[in-house]
C-alpha positions in Angstrom: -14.2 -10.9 -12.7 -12.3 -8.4 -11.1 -10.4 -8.1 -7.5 -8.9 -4.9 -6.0 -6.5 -5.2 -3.1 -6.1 -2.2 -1.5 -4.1 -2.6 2.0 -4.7 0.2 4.2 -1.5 1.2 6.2 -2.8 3.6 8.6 -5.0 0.7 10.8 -2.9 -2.0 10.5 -0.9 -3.4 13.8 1.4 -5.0 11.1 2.9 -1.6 10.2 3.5 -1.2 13.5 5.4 -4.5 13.9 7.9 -4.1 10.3 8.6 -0.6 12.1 10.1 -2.5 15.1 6.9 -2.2 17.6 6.0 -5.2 20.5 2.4 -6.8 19.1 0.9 -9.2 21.4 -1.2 -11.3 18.5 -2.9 -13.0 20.9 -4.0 -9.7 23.4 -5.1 -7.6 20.4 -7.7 -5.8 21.7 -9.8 -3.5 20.1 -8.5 -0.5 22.3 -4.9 -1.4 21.2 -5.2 -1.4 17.7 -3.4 1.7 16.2 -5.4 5.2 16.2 -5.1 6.9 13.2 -3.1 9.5 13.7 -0.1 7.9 15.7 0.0 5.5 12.7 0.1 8.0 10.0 3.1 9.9 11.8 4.9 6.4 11.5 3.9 5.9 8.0 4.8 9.4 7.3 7.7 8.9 9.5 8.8 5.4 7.5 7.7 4.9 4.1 10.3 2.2 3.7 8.0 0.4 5.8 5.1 0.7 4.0 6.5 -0.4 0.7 7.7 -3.8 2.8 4.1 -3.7 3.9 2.5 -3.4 0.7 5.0 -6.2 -0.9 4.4 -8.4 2.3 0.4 -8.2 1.7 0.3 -8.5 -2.0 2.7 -11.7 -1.9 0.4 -12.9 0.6 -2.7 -12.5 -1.6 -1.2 -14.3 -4.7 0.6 -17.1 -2.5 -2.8 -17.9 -0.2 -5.8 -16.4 -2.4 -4.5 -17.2 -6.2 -1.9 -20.2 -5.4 0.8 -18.2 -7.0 4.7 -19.0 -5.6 6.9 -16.9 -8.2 10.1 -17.8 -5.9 9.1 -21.6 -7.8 7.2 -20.2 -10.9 4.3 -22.7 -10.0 0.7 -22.0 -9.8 -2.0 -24.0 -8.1 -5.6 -24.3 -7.9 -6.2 -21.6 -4.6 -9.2 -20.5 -3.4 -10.6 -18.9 -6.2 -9.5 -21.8 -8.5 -7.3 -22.0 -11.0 -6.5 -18.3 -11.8 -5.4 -18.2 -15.7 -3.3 -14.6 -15.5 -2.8 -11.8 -12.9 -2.1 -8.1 -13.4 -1.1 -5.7 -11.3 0.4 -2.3 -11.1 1.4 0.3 -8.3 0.8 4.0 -8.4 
């Protein structure tokens, strides 16, 4: 089967955070959560966050979902079992 991952940078409060922002995790209402707009003028402001966002999410994914740790070259069964091969690319 097939999987696409595709993070959205626009809603995410962790944007906000690699850009240098205060998040409260654990008062993370639904009123603070970023609007739209004042995230994509920091996207559009800081695409070098982005790209750390996009790396940080996709390492994520293979670590947690797949059981993939590439800094060890070791896979392990994750949630999805034992995944034989991965592929990726970026756009």
């Amino acid at each position: 089967f097939y999987i696409t991952i595709n993070p959205t940078d626009v809603y995410n409060p962790i944007v906000k955070f690699l850009a240098g922002s205060e998040i409260d995790i654990d008062d993370m209402l639904l009123n603070k959560v970023p609007d739209f707009w004042g995230q994509s003028i920091l996207v559009a402001r800081n695409p070098t966050v982005t790209v750390k966002f996009f790396n940080l999410y996709i390492k994520s994914f293979l670590s947690a979902i797949l059981g993939f740790d590439k800094s060890k070259g070791t896979a392990v069964e994750g949630i999805l079992g034992h995944v034989k091969a991965y592929y990726g690319c970026v756009k």
